[in-house]
N, C-alpha and C positions, 0 to 999 in steps of 0.2 A: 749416134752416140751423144749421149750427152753429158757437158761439160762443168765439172762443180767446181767453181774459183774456192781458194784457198780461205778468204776470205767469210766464206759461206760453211767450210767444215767449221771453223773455229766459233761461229755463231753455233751450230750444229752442236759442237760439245760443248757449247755453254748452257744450251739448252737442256743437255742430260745433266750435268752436272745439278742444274737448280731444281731437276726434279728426282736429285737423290742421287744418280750413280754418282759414285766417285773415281775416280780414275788414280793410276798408281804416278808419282812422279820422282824424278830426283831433289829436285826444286820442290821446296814449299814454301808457302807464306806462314810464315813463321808467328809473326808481332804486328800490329796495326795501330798509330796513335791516330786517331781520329780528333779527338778534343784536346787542341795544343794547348800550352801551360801560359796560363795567365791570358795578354794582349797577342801575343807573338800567332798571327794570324798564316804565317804561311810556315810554321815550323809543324808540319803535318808530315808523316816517312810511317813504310814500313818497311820491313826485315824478309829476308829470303834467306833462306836456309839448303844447303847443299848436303842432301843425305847420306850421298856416296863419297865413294875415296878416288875420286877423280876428278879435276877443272871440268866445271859445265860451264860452258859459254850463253849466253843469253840472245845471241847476235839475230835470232829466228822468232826470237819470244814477243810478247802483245801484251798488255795491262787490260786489261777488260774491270772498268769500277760499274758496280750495280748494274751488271750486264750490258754495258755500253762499252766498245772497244776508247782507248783512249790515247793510246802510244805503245809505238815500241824502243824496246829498251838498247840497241844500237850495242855498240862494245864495252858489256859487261859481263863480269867473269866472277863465277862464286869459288874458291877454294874449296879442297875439300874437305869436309866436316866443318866447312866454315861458314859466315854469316858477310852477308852485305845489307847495306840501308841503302834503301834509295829512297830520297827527299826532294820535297819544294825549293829549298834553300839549303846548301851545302853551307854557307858563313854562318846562318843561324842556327843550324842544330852544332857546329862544333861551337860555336857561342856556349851550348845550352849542353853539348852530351859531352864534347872533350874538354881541352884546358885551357879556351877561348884565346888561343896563339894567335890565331888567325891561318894555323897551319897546321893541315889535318896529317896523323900520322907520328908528330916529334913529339909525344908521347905516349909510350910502347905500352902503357898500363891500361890508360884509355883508351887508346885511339890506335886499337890491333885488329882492327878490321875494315873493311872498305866502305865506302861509300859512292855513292853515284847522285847528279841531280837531273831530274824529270820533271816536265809539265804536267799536275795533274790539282784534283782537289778533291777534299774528303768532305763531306756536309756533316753537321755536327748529329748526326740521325742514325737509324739502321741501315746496314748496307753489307756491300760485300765486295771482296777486292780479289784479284782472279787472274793468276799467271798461265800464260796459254804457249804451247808449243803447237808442232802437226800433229805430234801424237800422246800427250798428257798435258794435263790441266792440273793445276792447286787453288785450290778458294778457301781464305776466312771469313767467314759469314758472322756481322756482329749482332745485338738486337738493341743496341742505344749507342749514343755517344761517346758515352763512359765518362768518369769522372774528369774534373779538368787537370789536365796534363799525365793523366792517367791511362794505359795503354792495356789494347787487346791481346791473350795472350795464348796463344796453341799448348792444351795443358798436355798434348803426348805429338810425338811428330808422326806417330801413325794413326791418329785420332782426329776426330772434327770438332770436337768439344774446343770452346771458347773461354774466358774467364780474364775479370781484369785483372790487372798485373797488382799484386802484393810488398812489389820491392819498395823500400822507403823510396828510392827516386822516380819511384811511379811509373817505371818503365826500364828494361832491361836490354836496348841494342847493344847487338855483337858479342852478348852473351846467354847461357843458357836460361830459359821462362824460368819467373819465381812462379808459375802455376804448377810447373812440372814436379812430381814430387820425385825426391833422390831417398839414399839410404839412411844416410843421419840428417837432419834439420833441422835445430832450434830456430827459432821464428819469435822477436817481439814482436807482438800481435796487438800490443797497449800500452800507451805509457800515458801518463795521468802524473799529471803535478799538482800536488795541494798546496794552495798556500795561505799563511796565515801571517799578517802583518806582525813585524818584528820577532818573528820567529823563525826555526828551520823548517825546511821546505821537505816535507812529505814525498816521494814518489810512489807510484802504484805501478810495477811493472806485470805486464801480462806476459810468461812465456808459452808459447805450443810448439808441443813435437808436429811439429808438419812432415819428415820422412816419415817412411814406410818402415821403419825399424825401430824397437825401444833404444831409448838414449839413458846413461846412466847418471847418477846423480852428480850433480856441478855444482858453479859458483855465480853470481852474478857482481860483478865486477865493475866499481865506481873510478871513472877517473877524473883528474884533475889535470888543467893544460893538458885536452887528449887532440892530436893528431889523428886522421884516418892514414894507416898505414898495411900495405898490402904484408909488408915482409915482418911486422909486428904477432907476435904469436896468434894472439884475437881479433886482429885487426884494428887496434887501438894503440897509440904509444901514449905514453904520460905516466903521470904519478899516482898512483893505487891509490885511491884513500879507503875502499871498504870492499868486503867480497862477502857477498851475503848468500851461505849456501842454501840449495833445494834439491828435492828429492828426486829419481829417476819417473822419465815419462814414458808413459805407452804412445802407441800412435794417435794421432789427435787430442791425446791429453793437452790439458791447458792447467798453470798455475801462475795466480797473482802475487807476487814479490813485494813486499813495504820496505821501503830502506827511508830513513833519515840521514838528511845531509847538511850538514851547518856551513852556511857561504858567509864572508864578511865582506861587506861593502852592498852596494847596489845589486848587482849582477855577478853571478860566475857561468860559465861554458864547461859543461862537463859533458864525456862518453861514459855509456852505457856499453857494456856487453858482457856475454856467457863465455867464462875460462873454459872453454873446451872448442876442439878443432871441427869443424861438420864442412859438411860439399857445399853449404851456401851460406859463407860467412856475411854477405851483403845483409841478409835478414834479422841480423840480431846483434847489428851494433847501432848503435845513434850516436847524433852528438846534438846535446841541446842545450841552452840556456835556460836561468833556473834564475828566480829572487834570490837577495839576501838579507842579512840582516837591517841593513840600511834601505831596504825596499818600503814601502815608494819614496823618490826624492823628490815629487813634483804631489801636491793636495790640491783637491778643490778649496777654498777661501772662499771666494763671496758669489752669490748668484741675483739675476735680478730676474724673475718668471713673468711677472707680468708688470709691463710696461705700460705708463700713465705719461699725463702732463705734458704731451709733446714729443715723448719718445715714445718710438712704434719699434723698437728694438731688444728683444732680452739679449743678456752676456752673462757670464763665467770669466769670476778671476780665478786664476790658477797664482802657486808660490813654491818656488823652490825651496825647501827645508832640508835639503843636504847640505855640505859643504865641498860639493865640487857643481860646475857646470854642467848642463843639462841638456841634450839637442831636442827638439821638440818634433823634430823628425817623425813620423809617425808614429804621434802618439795622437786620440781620440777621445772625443767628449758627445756623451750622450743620455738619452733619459732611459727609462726602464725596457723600453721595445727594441734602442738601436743606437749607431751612433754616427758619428759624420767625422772625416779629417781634417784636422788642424794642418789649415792651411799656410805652409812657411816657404814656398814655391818666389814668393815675390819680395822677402824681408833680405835686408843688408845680411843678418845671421839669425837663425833660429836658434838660437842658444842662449839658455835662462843662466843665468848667472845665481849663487848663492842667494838667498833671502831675497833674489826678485821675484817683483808679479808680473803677470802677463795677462792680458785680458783679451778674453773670446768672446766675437757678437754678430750676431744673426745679419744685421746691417752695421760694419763695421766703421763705414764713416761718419754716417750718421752717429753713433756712439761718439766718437770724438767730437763733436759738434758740438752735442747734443754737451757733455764735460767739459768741453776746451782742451783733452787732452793734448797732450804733448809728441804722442806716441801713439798713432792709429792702432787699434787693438786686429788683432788678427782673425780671420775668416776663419768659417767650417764650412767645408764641400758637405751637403746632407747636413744642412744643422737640424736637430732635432726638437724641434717646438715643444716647451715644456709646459705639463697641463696647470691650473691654474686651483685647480682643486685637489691636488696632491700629485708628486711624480718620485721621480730615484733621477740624480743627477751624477753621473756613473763617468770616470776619469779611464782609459785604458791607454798602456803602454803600447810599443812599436808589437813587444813578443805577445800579445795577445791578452796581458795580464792584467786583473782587476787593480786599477792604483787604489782607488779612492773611489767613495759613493757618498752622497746622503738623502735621506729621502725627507720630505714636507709634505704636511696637508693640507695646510691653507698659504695663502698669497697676502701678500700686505700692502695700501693702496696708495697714492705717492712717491712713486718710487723707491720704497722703502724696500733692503733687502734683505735675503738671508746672509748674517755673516759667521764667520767662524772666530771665536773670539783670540786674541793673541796675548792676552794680559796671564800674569802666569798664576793668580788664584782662579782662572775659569781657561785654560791652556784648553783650546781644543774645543770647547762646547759652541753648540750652535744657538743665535739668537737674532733679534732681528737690530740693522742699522740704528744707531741711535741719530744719523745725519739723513735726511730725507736725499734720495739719488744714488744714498751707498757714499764707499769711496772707492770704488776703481782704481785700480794704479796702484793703490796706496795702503797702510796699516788701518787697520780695518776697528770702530768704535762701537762696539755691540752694546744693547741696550735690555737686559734682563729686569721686567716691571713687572707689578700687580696689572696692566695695561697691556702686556704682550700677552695676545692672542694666541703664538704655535707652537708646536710640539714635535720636537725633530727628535729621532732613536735610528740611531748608526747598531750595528751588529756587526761583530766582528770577533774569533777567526770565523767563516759561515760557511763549510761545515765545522764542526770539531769534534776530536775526539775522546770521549771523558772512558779511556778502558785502563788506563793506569799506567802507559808506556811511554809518560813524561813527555808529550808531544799533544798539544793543543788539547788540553784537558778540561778548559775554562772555558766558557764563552763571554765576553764583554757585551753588558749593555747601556748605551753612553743615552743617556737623555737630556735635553737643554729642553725646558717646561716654563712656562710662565708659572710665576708664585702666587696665583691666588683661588687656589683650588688644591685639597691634599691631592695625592699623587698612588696610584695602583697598578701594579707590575705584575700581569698573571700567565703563569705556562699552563697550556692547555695542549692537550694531543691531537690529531688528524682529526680525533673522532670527536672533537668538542669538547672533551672532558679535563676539566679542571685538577692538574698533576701539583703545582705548584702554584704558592703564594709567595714570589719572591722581594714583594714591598708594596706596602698598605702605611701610608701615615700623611704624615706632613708636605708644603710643597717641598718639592725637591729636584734641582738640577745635576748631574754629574752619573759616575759608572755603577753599574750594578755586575755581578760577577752571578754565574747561573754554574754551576760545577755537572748537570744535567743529572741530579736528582729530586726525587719526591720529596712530599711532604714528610712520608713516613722515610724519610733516607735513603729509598730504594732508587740503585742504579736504573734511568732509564734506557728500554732497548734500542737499537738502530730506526731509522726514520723521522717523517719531517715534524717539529713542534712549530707553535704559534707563541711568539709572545707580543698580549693584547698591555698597553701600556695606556692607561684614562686618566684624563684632570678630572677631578670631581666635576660635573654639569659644565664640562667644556671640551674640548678637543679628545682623540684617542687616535693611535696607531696601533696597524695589526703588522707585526713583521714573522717571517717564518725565518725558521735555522735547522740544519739538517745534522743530527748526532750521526756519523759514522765511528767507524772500528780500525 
């Protein structure tokens, strides 16, 4: 007779399994995060899932990752119809999944299912992860990483099919797959913020019916101070400020939603969602931050690109132009490709103060040195070397948001910089130093000559939209020009063709307004234009602007 260790069947059906059978279980692998969220390097866990109506104990079962046995799972027990996690780190997933107590369980909303911690590890690659008894097996098999902190997802539990997870939090333990489709499900599928300096802030909502049923016609619903709240009718508490109806959806229908929303100050935090009840409210509420009209409180002011005379260092002044304090906290400065973090890791406070400047540089002691400053200027992690024959010098907040840009085409030699003028018959326009080295730190003395070489044009709202819905209808185009060359402002289409002559004459510095039509007055359609701006027999810039609807 001969004798087959236990050991050797479960290799056995591991073996059938990878070549197609599938075997029937109570237990399945449910959910799989492979590519944990952000740095957190051992917050790797998947889900098992208990199909029947009876405690299955674990006490016999085996992890098999990428067909290699790896542990067994010792006394664990799935509820029935219930879910357990088992993870690398029991402190960092409730860090990350519950309400970071330090104590898993003392909150019944989150933390109403079990967890377990195991020795194992996921590779950020394809694989497969594989619960094994004597007599049935479970395997999800994935074929990437998946996106970061993005989880694998069983879209039926009597299916093999995969899919990443949908749910805004990028993963769903201890509750039912956003892959799985149920009977009603509204789904934001998209949310898009436009925004346009000193104006209201645009949203672009995408809804889809993701159930398997039509859904009938609803509301989409603005809040103001919103809470996520489970016992809130839509999962939102706060103060209404708009409900913007839409029509009924078939299955898999999708529709785009425009809402305007007017914030006052710097920043507002607002919820999104659909007034109506469906099986997976998780999917169709947000809560985001939004510009307002005070947006940006922080400008670029002065840059130096190319460094002369001893200094081997560019730098960015930055100026507070609100009237509140600023933390500079993950905000970002970079050129047209990319950008690097404003590093506040090592300062007393990162915190700009009204009408102060701040200055950013590549080698930032050397900067102080190189000025005498007072005040070493502040580092970028990744600073982004700006080119010296034209670049975009791009300001972004902590939320991701365009503050400020401006773009140049030439360099000026001496250390002479670009500045942004602060006198109020030229508030705003760009020109070059009239002090050789700039003034760093300090208000800023711009010098607009028959003698100044360049040719700066800001655009701005970019895109906009000229359809008549009192919302970003204009587009600004600001140009600082040396004076001694007349001056030509021309919109031209994709295709090269000359739409508009919106300035032919004299030199000229300051705003031009483009309302985005022709010559002949004709509204132009959706898509990207060009406006080509030329000194007579000297400089030009090409900037594009995008008319949406």
């Amino acid at each position: 007779m001969v004798r087959v260790s236990s050991m050797c069947l479960r290799v056995a059906c591991m073996l059938a399994v990878f070549c197609g059978r599938v075997f029937a279980s109570e237990i399945i692998v449910n959910e799989v995060l492979v590519n944990e969220p952000g740095s957190k390097v051992s917050l790797e866990w998947f889900e098992l899932f208990n199909t029947s109506q009876s405690t299955v104990s674990l006490l016999d079962d085996t992890l098999f990752i990428n067909g290699q046995f790896v542990a067994s799972f010792g006394n664990v027990t799935v509820q029935p119809s219930g879910y357990t996690v088992i993870t690398r780190d029991v402190v960092r997933f409730e860090e990350r999944w519950g309400d970071s107590s330090g104590v898993w369980g003392d909150d019944t909303l989150l933390e109403n299912y079990s967890i377990s911690e195991l020795t194992f590890s996921l590779r950020n690659m394809a694989g497969s992860l594989s619960v094994f008894d004597d007599s049935a097996i479970s395997s999800l098999v994935w074929n990437s990483a998946g996106g970061d902190g993005i989880s694998w997802e069983r879209v039926s539990v009597s299916g093999d099919s995969v899919a990443m997870s949908t749910d805004v939090a990028g993963a769903t333990p201890g509750r039912a797959n956003s892959v799985t489709p149920v009977a009603r499900d509204w789904e934001i599928s998209a949310l898009d913020i436009i925004q346009s300096p000193r104006a209201p802030v645009r949203l672009d909502v995408t809804l889809r019916n993701s159930g398997v049923q039509a859904l009938p016609a609803a509301c989409l619903v603005v809040y103001a101070n919103p809470t996520l709240s489970d016992s809130a009718a839509f999962g939102i508490s706060g103060d209404s400020i708009l409900c913007e109806p839409f029509a009924s959806l078939n299955p898999t229908e999708s529709v785009t939603i425009s809402v305007t929303v007017s914030v006052v100050g710097a920043y507002e935090t607002i919820g999104v969602t659909v007034a109506q009840v469906d099986e997976r409210p998780g999917n169709n509420v947000r809560i985001i931050t939004i510009p307002g009209s005070d947006f940006p409180s922080i400008r670029i002011n002065e840059f130096l690109a190319n460094p002369q005379v001893g200094l081997q260092s560019e730098w960015v002044e930055l100026r507070n132009v609100s009237l509140l304090p600023v933390d500079l906290t993950g905000w970002r400065i970079g050129d047209e490709l990319g950008f690097g973090e404003i590093d506040t890791a090592n300062v007393s406070s990162p915190v700009l103060q009204p009408g102060e400047y701040v200055v950013l540089a590549q080698a930032p002691s050397q900067v102080a040195l190189f000025y005498q400053l007072a005040t070493t200027p502040l580092g970028v992690t990744g600073w982004r070397a700006l080119n010296n024959d034209g670049d975009i010098v791009r300001l972004q907040d902590p939320f991701g948001f365009l503050a400020d840009s401006v773009s140049y085409n030439v360099v000026y030699s001496e250390n002479i910089t670009w500045s942004r003028s602060e006198k109020s018959e030229s508030l705003g326009l760009w020109g070059r130093s009239t002090l050789e080295g700039g003034t760093p730190g300090d208000s800023n003395e711009v010098f607009f000559s028959a003698n100044a070489s360049g040719l700066a044009v800001t655009v701005e709202p970019n895109p906009f939209s000229p359809d008549g819905d009192g919302f970003a209808e204009t587009v600004s185009i600001t140009i600082s020009a040396p004076d001694d060359g007349d001056l030509s402002v021309t919109i031209y289409d994709i295709e090269g063709r000359e739409i508009k002559s919106l300035f032919a004459g004299a030199p000229f510095s300051g705003k031009l307004i483009w309302d985005g039509t022709t010559d002949s007055g004709r509204r132009v359609t959706i898509g990207i234009y060009i406006i080509y701006v030329e000194v007579e027999n000297g400089a030009s810039v090409k900037k594009t602007v995008v008319v949406a609807r």
